[in-house]
PDB file with SEQRES, HELIX, SHEET and CRYST1 records, atoms N, CA, C and O in Angstrom:
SEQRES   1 A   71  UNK UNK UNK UNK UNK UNK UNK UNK UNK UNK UNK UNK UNK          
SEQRES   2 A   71  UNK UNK UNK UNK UNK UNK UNK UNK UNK UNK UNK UNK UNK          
SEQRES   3 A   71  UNK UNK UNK UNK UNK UNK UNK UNK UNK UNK UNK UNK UNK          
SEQRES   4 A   71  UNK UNK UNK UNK UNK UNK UNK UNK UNK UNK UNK UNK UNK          
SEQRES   5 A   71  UNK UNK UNK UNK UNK UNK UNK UNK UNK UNK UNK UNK UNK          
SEQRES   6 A   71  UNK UNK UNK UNK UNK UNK                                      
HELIX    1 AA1 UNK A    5  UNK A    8  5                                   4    
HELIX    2 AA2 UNK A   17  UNK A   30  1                                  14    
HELIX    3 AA3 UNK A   35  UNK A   38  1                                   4    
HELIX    4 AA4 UNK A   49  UNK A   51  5                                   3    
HELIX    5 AA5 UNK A   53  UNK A   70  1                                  18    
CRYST1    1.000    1.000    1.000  90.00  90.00  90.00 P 1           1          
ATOM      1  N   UNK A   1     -87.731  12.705  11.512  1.00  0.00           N  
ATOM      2  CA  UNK A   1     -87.105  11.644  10.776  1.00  0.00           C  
ATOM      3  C   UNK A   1     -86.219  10.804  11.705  1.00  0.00           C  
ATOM      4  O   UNK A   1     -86.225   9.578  11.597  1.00  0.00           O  
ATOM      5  N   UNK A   2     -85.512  11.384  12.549  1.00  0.00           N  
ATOM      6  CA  UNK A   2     -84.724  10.648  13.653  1.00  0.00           C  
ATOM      7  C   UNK A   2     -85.148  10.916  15.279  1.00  0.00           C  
ATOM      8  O   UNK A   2     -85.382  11.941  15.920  1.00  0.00           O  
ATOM      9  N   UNK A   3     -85.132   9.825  15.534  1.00  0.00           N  
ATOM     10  CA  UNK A   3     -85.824   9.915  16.509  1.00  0.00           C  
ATOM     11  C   UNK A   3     -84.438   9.668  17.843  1.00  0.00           C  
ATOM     12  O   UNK A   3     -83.856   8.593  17.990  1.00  0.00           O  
ATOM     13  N   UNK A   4     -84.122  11.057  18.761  1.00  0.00           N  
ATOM     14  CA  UNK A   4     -83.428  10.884  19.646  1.00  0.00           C  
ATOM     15  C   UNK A   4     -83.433  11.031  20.850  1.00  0.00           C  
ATOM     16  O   UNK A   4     -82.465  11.355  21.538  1.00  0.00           O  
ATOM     17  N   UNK A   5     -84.978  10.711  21.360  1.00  0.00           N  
ATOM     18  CA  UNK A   5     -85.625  10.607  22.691  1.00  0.00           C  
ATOM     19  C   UNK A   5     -85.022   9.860  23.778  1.00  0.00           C  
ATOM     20  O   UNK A   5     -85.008  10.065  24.992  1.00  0.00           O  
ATOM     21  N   UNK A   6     -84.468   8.834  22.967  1.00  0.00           N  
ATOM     22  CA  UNK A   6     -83.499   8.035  23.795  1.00  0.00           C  
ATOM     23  C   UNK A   6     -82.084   8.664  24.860  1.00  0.00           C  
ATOM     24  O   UNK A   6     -81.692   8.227  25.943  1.00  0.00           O  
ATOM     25  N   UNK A   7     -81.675   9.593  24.204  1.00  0.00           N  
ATOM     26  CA  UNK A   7     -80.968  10.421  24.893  1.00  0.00           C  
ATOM     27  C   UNK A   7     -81.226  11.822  25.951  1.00  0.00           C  
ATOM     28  O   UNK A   7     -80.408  12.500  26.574  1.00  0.00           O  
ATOM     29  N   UNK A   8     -82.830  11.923  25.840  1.00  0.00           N  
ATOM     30  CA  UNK A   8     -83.003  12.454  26.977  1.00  0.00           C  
ATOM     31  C   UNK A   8     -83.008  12.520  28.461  1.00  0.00           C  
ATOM     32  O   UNK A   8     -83.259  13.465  29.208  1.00  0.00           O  
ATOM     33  N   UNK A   9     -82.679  11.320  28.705  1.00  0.00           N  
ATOM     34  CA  UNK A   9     -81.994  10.577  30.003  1.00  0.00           C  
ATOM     35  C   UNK A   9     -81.010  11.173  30.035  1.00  0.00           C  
ATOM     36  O   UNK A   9     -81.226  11.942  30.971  1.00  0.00           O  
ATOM     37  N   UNK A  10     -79.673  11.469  29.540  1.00  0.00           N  
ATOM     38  CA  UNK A  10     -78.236  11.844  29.383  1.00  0.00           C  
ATOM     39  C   UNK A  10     -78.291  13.511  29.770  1.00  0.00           C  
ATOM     40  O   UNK A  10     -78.884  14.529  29.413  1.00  0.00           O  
ATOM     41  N   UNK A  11     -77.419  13.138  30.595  1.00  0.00           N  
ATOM     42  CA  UNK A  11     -77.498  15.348  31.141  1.00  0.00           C  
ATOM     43  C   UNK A  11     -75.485  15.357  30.471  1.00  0.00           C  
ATOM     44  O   UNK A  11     -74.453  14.687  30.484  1.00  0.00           O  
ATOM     45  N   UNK A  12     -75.956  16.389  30.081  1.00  0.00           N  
ATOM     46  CA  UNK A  12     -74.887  17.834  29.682  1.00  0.00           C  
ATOM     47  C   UNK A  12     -73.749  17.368  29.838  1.00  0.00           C  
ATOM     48  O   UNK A  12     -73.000  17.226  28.872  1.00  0.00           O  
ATOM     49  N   UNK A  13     -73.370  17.021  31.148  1.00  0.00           N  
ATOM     50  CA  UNK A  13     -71.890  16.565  31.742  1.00  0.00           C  
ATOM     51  C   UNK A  13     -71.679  15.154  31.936  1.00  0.00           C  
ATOM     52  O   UNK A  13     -70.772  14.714  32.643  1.00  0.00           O  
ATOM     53  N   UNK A  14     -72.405  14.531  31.393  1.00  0.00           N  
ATOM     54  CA  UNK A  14     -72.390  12.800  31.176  1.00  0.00           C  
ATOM     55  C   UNK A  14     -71.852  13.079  29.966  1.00  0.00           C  
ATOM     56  O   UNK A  14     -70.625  12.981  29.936  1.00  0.00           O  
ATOM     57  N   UNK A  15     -72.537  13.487  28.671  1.00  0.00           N  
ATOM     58  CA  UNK A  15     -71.968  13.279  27.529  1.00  0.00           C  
ATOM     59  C   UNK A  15     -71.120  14.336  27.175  1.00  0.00           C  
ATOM     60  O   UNK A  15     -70.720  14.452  26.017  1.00  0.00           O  
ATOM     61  N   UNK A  16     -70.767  15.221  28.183  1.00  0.00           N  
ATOM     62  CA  UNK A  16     -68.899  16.047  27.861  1.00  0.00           C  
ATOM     63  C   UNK A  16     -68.509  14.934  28.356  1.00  0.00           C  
ATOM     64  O   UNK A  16     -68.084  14.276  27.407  1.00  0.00           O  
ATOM     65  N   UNK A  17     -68.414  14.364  29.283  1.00  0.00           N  
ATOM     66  CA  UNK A  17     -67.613  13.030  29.810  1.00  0.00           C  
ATOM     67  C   UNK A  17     -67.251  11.945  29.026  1.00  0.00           C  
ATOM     68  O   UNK A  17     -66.104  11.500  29.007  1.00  0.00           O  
ATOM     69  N   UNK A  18     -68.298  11.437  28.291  1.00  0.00           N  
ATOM     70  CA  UNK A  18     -68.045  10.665  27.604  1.00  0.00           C  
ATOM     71  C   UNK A  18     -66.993  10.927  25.988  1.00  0.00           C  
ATOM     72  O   UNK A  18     -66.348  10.133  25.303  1.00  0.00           O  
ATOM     73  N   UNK A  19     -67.185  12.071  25.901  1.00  0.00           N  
ATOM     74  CA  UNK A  19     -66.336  12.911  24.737  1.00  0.00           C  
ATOM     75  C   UNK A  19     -65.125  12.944  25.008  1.00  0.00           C  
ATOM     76  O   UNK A  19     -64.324  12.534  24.168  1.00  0.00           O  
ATOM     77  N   UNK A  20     -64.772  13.341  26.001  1.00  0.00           N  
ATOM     78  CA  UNK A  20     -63.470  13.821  26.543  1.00  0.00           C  
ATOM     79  C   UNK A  20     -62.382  12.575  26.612  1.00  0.00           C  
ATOM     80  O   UNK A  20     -61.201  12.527  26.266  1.00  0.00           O  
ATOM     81  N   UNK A  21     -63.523  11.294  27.374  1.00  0.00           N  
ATOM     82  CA  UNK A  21     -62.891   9.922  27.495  1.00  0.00           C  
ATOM     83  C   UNK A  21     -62.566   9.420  25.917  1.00  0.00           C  
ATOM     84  O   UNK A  21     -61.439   8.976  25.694  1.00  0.00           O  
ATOM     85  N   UNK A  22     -63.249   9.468  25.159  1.00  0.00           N  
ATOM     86  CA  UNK A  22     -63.342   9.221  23.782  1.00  0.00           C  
ATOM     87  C   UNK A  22     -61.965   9.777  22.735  1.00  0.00           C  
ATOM     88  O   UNK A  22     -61.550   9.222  21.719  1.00  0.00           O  
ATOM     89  N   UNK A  23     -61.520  10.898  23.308  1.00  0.00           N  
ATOM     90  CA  UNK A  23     -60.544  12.174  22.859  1.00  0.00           C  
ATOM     91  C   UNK A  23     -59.262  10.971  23.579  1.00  0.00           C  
ATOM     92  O   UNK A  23     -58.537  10.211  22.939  1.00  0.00           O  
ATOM     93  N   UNK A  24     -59.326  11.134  24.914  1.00  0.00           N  
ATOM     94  CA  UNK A  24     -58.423  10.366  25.639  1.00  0.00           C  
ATOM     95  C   UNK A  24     -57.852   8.954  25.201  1.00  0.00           C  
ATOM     96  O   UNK A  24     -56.642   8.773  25.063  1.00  0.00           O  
ATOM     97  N   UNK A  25     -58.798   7.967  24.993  1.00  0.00           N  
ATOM     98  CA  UNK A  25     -58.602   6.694  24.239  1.00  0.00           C  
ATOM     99  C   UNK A  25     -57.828   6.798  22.839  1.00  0.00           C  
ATOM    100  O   UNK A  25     -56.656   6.488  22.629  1.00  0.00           O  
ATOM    101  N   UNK A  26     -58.545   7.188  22.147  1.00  0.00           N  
ATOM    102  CA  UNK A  26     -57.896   8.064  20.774  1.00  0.00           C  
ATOM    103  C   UNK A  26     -56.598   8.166  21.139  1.00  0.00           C  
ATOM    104  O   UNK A  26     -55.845   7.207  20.969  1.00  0.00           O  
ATOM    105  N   UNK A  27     -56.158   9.340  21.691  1.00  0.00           N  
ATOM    106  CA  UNK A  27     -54.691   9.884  21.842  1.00  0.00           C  
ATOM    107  C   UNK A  27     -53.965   8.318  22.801  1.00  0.00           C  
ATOM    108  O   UNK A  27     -52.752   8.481  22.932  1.00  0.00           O  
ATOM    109  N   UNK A  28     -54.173   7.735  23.072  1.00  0.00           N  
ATOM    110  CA  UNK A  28     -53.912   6.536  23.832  1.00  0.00           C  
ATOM    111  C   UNK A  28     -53.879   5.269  22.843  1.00  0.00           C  
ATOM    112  O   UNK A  28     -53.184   4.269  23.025  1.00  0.00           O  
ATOM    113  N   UNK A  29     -54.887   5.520  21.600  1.00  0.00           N  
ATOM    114  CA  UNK A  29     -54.511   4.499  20.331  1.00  0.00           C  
ATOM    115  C   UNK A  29     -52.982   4.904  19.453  1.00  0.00           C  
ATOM    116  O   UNK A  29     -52.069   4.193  19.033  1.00  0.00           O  
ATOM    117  N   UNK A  30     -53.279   6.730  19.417  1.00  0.00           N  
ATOM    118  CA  UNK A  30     -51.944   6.967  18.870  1.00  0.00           C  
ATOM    119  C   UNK A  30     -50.441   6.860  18.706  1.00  0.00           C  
ATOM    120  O   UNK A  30     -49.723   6.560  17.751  1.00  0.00           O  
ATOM    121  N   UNK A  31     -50.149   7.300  20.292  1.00  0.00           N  
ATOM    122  CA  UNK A  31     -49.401   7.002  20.382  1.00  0.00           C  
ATOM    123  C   UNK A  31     -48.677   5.368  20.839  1.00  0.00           C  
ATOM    124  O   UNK A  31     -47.558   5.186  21.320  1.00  0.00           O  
ATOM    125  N   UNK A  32     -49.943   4.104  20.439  1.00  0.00           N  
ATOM    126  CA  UNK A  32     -49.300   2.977  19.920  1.00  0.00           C  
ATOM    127  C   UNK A  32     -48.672   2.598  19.028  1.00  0.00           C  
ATOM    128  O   UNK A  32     -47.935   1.612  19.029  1.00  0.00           O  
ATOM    129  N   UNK A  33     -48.983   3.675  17.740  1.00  0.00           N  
ATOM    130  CA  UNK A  33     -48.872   3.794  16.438  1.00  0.00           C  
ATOM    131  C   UNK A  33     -47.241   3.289  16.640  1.00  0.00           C  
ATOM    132  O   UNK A  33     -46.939   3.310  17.834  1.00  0.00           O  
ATOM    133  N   UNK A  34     -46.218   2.878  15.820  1.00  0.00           N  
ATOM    134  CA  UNK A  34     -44.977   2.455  15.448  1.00  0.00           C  
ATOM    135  C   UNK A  34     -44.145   3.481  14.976  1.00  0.00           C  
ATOM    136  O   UNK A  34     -44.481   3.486  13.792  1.00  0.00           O  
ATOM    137  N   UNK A  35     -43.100   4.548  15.110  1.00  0.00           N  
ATOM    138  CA  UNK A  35     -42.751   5.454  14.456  1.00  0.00           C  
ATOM    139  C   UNK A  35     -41.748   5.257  12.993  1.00  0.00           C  
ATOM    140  O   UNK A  35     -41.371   6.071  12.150  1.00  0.00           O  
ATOM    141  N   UNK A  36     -41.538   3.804  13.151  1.00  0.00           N  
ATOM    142  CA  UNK A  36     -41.054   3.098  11.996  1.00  0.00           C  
ATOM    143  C   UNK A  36     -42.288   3.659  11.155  1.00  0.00           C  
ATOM    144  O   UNK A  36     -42.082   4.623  10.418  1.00  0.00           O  
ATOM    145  N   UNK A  37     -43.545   3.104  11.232  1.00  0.00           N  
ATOM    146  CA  UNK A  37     -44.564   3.685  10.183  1.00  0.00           C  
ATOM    147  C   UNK A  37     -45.051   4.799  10.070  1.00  0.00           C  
ATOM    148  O   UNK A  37     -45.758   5.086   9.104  1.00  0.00           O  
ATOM    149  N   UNK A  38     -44.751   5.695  11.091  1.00  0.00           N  
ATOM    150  CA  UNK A  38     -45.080   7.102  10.830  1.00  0.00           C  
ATOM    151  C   UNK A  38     -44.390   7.736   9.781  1.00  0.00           C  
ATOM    152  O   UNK A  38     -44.726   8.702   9.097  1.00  0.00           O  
ATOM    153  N   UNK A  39     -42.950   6.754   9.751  1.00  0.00           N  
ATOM    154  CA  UNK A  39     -41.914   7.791   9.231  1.00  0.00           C  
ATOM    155  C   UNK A  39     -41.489   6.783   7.941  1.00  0.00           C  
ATOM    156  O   UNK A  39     -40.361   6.844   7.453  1.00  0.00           O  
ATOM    157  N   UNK A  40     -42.525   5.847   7.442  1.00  0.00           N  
ATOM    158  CA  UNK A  40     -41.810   5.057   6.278  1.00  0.00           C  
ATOM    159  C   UNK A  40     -41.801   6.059   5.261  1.00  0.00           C  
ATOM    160  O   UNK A  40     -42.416   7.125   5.232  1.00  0.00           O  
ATOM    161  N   UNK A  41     -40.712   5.369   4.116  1.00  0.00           N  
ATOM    162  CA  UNK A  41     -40.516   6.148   3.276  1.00  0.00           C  
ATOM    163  C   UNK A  41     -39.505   7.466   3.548  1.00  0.00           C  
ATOM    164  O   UNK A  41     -39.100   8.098   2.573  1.00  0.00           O  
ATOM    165  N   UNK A  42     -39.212   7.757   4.564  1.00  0.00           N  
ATOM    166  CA  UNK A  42     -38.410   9.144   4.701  1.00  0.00           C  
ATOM    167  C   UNK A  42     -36.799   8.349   5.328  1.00  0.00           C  
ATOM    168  O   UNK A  42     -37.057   7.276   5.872  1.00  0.00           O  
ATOM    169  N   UNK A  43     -35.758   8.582   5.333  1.00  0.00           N  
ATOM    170  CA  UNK A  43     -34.440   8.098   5.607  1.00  0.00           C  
ATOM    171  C   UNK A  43     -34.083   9.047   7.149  1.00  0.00           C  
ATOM    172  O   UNK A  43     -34.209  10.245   7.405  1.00  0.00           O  
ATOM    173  N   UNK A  44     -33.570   7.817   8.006  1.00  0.00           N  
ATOM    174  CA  UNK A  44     -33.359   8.668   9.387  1.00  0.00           C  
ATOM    175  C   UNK A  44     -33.314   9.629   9.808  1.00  0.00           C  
ATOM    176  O   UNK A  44     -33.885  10.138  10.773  1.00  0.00           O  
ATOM    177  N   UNK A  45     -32.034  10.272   8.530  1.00  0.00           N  
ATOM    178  CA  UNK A  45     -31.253  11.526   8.418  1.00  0.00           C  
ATOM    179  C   UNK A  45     -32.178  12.301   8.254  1.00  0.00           C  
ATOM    180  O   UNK A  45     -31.879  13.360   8.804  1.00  0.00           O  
ATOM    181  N   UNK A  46     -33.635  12.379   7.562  1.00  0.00           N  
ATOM    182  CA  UNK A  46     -34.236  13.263   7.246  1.00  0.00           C  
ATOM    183  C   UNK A  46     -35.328  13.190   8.337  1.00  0.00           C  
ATOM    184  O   UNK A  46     -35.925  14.211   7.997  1.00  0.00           O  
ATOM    185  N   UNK A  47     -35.726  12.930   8.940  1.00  0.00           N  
ATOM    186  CA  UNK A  47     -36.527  12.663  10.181  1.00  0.00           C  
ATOM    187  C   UNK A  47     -36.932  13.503  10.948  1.00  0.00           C  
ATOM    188  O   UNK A  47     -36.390  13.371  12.046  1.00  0.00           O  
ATOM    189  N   UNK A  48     -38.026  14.775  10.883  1.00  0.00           N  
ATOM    190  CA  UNK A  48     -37.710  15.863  12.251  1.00  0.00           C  
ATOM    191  C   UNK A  48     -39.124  15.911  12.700  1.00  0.00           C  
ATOM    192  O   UNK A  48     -40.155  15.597  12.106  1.00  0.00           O  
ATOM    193  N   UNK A  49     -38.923  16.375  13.883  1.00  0.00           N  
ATOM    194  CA  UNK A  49     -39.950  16.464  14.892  1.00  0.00           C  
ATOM    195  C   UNK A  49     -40.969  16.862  14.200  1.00  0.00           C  
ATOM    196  O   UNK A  49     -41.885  16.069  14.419  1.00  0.00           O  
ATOM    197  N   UNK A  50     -41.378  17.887  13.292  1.00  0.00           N  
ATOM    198  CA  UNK A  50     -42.411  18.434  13.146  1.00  0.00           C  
ATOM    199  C   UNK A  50     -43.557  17.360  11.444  1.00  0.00           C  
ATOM    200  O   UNK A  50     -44.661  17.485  10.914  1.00  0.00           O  
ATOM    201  N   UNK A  51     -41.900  16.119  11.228  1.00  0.00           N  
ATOM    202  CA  UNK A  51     -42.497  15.375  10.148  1.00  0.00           C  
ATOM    203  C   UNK A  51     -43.482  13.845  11.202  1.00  0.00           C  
ATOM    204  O   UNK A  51     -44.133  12.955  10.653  1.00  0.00           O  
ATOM    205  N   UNK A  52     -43.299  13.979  12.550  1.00  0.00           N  
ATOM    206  CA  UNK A  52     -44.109  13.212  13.483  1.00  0.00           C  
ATOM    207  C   UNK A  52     -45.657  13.371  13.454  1.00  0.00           C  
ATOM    208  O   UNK A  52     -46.114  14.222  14.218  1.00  0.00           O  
ATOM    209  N   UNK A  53     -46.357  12.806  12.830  1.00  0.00           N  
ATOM    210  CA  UNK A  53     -47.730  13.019  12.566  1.00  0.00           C  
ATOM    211  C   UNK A  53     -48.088  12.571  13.845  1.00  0.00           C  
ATOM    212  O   UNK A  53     -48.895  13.449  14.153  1.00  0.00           O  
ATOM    213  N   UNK A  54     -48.037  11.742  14.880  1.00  0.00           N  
ATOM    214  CA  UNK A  54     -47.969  11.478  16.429  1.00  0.00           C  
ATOM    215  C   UNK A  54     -48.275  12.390  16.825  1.00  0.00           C  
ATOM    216  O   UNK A  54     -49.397  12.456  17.327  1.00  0.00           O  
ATOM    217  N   UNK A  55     -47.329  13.665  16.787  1.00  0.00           N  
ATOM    218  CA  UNK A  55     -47.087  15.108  17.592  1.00  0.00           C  
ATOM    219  C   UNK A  55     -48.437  15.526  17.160  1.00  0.00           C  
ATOM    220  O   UNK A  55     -49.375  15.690  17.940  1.00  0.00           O  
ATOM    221  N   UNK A  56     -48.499  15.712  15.715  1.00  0.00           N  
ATOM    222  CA  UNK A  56     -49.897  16.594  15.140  1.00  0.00           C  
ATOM    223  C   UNK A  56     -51.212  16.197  15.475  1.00  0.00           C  
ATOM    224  O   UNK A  56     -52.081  17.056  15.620  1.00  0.00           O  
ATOM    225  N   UNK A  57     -51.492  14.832  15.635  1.00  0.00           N  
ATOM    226  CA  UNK A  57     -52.643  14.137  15.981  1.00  0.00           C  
ATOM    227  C   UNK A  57     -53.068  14.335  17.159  1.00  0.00           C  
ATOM    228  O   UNK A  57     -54.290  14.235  17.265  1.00  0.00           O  
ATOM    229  N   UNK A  58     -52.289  14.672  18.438  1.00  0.00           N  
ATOM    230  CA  UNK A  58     -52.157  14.954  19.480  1.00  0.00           C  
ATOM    231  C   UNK A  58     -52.214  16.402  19.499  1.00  0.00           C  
ATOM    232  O   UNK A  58     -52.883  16.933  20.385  1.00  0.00           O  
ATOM    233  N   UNK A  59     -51.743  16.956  18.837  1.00  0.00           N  
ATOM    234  CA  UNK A  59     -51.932  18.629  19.322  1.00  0.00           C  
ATOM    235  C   UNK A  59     -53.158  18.561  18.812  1.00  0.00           C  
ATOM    236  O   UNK A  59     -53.732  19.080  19.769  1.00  0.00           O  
ATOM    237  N   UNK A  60     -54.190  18.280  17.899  1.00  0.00           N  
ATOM    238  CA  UNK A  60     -55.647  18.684  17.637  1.00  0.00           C  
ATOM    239  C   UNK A  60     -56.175  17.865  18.772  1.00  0.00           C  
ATOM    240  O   UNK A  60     -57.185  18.369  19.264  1.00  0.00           O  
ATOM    241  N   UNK A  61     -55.731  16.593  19.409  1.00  0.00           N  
ATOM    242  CA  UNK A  61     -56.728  16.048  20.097  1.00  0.00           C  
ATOM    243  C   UNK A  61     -56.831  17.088  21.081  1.00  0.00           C  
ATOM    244  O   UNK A  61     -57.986  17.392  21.380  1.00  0.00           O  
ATOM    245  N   UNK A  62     -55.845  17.748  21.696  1.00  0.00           N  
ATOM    246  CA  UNK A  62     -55.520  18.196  22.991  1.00  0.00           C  
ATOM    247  C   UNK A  62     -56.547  19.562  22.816  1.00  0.00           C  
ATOM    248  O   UNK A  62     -57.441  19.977  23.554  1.00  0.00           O  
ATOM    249  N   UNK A  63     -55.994  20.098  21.453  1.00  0.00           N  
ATOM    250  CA  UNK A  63     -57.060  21.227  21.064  1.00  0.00           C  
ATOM    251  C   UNK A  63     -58.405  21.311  21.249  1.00  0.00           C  
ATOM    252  O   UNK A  63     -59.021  22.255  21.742  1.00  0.00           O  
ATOM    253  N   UNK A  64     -59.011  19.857  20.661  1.00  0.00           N  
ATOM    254  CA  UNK A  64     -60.297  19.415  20.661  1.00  0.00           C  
ATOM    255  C   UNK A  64     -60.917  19.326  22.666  1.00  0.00           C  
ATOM    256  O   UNK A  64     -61.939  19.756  23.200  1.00  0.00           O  
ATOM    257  N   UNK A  65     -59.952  18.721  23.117  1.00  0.00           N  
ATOM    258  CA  UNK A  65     -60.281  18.255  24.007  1.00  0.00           C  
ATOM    259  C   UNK A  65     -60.249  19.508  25.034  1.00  0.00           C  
ATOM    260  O   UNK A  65     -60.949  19.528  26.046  1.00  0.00           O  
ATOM    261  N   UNK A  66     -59.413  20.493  24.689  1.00  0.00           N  
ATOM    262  CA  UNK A  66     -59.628  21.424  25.875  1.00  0.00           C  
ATOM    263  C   UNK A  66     -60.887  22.447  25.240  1.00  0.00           C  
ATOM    264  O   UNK A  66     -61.400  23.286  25.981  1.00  0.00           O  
ATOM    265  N   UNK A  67     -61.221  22.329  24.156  1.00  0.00           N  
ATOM    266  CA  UNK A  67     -62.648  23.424  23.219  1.00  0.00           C  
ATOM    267  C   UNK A  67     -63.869  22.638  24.075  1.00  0.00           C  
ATOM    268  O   UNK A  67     -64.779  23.370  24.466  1.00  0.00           O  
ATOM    269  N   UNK A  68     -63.932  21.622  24.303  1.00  0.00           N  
ATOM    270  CA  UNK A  68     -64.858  20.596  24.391  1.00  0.00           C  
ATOM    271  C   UNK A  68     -65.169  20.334  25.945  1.00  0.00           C  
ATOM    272  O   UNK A  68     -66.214  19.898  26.427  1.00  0.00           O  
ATOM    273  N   UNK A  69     -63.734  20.797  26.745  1.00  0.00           N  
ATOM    274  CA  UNK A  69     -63.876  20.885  28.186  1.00  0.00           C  
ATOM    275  C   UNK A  69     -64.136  21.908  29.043  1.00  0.00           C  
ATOM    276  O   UNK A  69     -64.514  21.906  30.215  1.00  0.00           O  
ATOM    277  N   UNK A  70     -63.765  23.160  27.950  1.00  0.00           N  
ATOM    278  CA  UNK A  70     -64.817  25.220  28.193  1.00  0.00           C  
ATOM    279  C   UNK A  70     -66.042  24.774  28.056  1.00  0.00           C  
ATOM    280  O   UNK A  70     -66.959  24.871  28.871  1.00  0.00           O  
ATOM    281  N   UNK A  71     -66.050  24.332  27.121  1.00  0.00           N  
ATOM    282  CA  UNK A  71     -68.028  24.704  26.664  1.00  0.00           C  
ATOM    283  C   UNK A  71     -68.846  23.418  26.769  1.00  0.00           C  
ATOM    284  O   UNK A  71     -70.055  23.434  26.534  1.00  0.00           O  
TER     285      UNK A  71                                                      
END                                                                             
């Protein structure tokens, strides 16, 4: 039904490469993100490190990215 012959050109460590760069960009869009908008709705005072969705987005990328750079 799908035809992905096209990618038989592509070896193993071209497309971990390209994944990894992909992971990288990502975490490089994130932390453009504004922390004014990470954190609307919540008042200064209440503000803590672990309510930084920044931090979290980044610890799975990093996760992803080191699962993805073993195997």
């Amino acid at each position: 039904m799908l035809n992905f012959d096209w990618l038989a050109g592509i070896s193993q460590e071209s497309a971990k490469m390209v994944f990894l760069v992909m992971f990288i960009l990502i975490g490089v869009v994130i932390l453009f993100i504004p922390n004014d908008y990470i954190f609307q709705g919540v008042e200064k005072k209440k503000r803590r490190w672990w309510n930084n969705l920044k931090l979290w987005a980044i610890g799975v990328l990093a996760l992803l990215f080191f699962t993805y750079y073993i195997f």
